[in-house]
C-alpha positions as semicolon CSV with decimal commas, in nm:
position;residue;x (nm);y (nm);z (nm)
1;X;1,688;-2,756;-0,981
2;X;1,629;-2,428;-1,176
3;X;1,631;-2,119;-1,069
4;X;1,256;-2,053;-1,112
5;X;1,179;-2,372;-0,969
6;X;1,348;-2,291;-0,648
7;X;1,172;-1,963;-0,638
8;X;0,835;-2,169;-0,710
9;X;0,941;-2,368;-0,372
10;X;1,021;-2,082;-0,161
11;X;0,721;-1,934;-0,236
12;X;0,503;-2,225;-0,173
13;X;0,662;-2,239;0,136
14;X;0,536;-1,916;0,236
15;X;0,202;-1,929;0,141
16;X;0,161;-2,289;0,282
17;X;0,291;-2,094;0,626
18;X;0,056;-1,864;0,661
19;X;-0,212;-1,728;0,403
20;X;-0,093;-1,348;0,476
21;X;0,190;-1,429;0,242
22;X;-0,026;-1,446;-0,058
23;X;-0,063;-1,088;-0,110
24;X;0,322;-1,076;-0,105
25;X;0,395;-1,419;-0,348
26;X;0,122;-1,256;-0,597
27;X;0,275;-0,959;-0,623
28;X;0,641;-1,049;-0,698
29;X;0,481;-1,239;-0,952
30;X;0,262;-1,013;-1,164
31;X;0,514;-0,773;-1,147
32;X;0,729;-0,933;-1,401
33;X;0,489;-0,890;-1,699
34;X;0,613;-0,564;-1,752
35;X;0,949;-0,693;-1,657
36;X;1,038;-1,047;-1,683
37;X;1,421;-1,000;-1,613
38;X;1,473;-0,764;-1,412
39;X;1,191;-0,941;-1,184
40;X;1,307;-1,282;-1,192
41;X;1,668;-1,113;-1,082
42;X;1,435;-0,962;-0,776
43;X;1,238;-1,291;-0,654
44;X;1,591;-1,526;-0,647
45;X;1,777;-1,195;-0,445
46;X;1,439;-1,184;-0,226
47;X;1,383;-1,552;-0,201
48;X;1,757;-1,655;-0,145
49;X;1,755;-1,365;0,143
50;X;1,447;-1,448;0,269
51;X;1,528;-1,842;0,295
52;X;1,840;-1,757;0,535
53;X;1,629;-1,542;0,754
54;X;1,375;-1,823;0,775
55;X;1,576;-2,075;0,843
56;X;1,789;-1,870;1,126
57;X;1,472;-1,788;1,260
58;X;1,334;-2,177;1,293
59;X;1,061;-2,087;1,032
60;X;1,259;-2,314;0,810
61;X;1,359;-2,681;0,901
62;X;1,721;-2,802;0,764
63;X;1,852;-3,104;0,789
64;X;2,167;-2,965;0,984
65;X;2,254;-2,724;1,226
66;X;2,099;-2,389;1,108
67;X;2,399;-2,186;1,170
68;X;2,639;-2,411;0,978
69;X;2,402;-2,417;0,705
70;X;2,402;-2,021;0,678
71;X;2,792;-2,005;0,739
72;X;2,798;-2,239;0,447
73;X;2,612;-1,969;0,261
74;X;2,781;-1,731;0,303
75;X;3,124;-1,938;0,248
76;X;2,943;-1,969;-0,116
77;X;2,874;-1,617;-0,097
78;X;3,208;-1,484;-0,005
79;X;3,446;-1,740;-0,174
80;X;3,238;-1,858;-0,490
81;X;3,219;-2,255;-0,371
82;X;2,902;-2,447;-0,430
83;X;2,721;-2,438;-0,130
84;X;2,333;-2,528;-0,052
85;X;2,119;-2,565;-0,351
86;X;1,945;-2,188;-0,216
87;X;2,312;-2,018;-0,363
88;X;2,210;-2,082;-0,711
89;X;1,981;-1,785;-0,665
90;X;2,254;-1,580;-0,560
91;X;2,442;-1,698;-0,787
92;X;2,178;-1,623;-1,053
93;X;2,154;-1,263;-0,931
94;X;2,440;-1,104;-0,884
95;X;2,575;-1,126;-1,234
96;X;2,250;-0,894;-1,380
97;X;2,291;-0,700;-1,013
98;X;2,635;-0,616;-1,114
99;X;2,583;-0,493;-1,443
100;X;2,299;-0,280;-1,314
101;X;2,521;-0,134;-1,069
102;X;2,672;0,154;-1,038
103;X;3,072;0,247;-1,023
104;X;3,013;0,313;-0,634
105;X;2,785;0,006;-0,543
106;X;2,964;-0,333;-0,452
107;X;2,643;-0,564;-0,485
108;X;2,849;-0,893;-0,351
109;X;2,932;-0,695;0,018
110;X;2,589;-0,542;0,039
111;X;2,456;-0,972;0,035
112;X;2,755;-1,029;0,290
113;X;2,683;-0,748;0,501
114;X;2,312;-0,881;0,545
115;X;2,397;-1,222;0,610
116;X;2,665;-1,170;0,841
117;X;2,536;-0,869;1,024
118;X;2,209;-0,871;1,032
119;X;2,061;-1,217;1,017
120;X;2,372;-1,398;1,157
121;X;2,413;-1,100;1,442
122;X;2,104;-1,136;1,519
123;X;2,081;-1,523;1,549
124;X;2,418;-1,499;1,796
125;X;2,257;-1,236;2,010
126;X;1,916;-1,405;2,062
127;X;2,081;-1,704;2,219
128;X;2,211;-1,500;2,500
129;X;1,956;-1,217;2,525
130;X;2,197;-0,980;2,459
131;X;2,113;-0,582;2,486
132;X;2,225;-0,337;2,276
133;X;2,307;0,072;2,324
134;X;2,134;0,305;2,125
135;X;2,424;0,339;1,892
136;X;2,459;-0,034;1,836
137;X;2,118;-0,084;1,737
138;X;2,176;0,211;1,511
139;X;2,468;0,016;1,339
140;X;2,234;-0,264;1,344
141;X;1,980;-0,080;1,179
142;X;2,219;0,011;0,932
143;X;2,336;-0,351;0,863
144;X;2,010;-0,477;0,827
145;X;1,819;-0,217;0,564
146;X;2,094;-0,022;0,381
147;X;2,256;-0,344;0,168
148;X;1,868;-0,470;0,100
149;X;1,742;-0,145;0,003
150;X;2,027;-0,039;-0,184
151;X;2,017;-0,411;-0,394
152;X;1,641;-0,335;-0,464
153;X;1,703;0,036;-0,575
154;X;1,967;-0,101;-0,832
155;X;1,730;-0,405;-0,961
156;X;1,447;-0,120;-1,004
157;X;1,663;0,131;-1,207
158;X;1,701;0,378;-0,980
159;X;2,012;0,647;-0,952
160;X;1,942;0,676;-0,580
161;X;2,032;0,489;-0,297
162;X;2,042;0,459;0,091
163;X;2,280;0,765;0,137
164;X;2,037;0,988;-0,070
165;X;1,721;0,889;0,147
166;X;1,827;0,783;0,539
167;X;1,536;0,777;0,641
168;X;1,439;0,456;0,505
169;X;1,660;0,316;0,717
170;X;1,547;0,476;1,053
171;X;1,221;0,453;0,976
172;X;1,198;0,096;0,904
173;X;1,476;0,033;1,193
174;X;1,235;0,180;1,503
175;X;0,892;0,135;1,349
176;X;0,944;-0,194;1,275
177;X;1,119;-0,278;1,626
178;X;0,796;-0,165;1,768
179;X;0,621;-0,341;1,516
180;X;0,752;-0,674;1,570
181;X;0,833;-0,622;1,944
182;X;0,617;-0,896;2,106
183;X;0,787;-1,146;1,829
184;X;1,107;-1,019;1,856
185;X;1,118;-1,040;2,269
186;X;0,975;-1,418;2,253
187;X;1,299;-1,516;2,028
188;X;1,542;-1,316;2,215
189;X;1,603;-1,019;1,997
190;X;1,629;-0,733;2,214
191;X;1,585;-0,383;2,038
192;X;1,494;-0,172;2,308
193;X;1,821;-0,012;2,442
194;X;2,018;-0,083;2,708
195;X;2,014;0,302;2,846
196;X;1,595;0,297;2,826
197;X;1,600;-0,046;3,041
198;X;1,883;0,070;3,258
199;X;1,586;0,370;3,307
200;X;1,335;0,154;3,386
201;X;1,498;-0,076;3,628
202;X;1,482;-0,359;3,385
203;X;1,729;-0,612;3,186
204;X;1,706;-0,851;2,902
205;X;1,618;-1,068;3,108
206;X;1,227;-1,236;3,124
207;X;1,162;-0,903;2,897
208;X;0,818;-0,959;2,751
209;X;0,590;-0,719;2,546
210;X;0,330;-0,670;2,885
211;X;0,659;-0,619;3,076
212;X;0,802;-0,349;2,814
213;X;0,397;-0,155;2,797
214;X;0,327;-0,218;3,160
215;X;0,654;-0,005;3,268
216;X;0,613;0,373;3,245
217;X;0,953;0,429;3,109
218;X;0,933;0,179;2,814
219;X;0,582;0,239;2,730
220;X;0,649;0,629;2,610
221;X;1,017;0,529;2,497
222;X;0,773;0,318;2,244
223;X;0,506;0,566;2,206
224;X;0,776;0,826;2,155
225;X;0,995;0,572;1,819
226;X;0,643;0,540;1,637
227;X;0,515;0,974;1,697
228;X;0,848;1,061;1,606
229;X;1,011;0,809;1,343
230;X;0,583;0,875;1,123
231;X;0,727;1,217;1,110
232;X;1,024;1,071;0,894
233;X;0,808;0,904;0,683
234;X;0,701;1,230;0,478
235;X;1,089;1,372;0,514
236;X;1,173;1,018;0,297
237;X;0,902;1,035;0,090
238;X;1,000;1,341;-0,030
239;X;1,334;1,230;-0,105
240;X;1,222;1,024;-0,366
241;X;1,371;1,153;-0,700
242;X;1,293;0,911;-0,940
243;X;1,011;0,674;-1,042
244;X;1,232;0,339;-0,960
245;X;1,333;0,496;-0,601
246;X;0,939;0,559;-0,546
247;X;0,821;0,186;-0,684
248;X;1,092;0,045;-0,453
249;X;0,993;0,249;-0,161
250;X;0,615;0,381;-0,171
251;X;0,506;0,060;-0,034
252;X;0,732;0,051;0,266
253;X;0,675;0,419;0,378
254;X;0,258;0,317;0,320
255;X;0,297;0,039;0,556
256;X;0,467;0,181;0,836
257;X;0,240;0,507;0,758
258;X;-0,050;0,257;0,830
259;X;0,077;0,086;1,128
260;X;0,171;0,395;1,296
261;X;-0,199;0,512;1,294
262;X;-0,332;0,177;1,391
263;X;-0,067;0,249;1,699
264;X;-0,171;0,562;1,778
265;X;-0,573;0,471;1,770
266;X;-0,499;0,182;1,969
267;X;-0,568;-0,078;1,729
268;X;-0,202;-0,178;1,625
269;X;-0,256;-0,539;1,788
């Protein structure tokens, strides 16, 4: 199967899941009429990304054990075997990736780095509820939106990357773990820190969204990531230097800028 044609499925996929994926499948479409390479490069990096995420999240079915099927992946990944079918758009990307890259970018770790941990420290940690510090979920943080950001940054063009503009990595880290919080909870991904439920007299434990806004503690530790993490949002904005830094990121820092006021009105659920 061809590269396009496994994009075609992915995206199918998503749209068939739920309808608010249209918007998203449209758009990494139309795109690439003003730039048919660069964003066929994007949809296989985001599609072959995206797939592992689904599947370690049970939004995809596979016909084996999910984590042996991503460890297989990232086998491929790491040591250039075949693999699942979903590593020909990996393998598809990183050659133009590479050549787009810059002297201090290493576009094969930044794909490792997500897989292994993000999506696959994640997955391990949700079996066993497992809490975090404040510093792990920092690292965490890190792992998850540095090597995706940067790989977008250098498919757009731009000179910049994570290190210029940190803030797209907080932001996105604590916005979107209050964001996704009641989703999160149900599959036993724990972002709220161990020191803030140590605080509240809680553990990871039977941790719900109504437990986390009914305690007093955990309520303003949440009210307190979205008032002060919408404050970065204009600090990264700013930081945007170039016209391939701002395509990549306008749209992130306008989403979180929107949810944040939905929060604070109220209306953010």
């Amino acid at each position: 199967m061809g590269v396009e044609s496994i994009c075609l499925r992915e995206a199918a996929h998503l749209v068939k899941r739920s309808p608010k994926y249209w918007h998203l499948v449209g758009k990494l479409y139309l795109e690439g009429l003003a730039n048919p390479h660069s964003a066929k490069v994007f949809r296989a990096a985001y599609f072959f990304c995206r797939h592992i995420d689904d599947v370690l999240d049970g939004d995809r079915s596979v016909t084996v054990n999910p984590e042996a099927y991503v460890r297989d992946i990232l086998s491929a990944v790491e040591n250039g075997h075949q693999g699942p079918p979903i590593v020909e758009l990996y393998k598809f990307a990183i050659g133009p990736i590479k050549e787009m890259a810059t002297e201090t970018d290493d576009p094969k770790s930044y794909f490792i780095r997500v897989i292994k941990d993000a999506m696959l420290f994640d997955f391990e940690r949700a079996k066993e509820r497992r809490v975090l510090t404040r510093d792990e979920i920092e690292q965490y943080y890190d792992d998850t939106f540095t090597p995706v950001t940067n790989i977008a940054l250098i498919i757009a063009g731009s000179q910049q990357r994570i290190r210029d503009v940190p803030e797209m990595v907080t932001t996105q880290g604590h916005i979107y773990t209050i964001r996704d919080l009641t989703r999160d909870l149900e599959q036993g991904i724990i972002n709220v820190p161990s020191e803030e439920l140590q605080e509240a007299g809680l553990n990871g434990k039977h941790l719900s969204y109504d437990v986390v806004r009914r305690n007093p503690v955990l309520s303003s530790w949440m009210d307190n990531e979205v008032e002060r993490y919408s404050g970065e949002l204009k600090v990264a904005r700013e930081k945007l230097s170039d016209a391939a830094s701002r395509k990549v990121c306008f749209p992130l820092i306008w989403q979180m800028n929107t949810y944040c006021k939905l929060y604070q009105l109220g209306l953010h659920k």
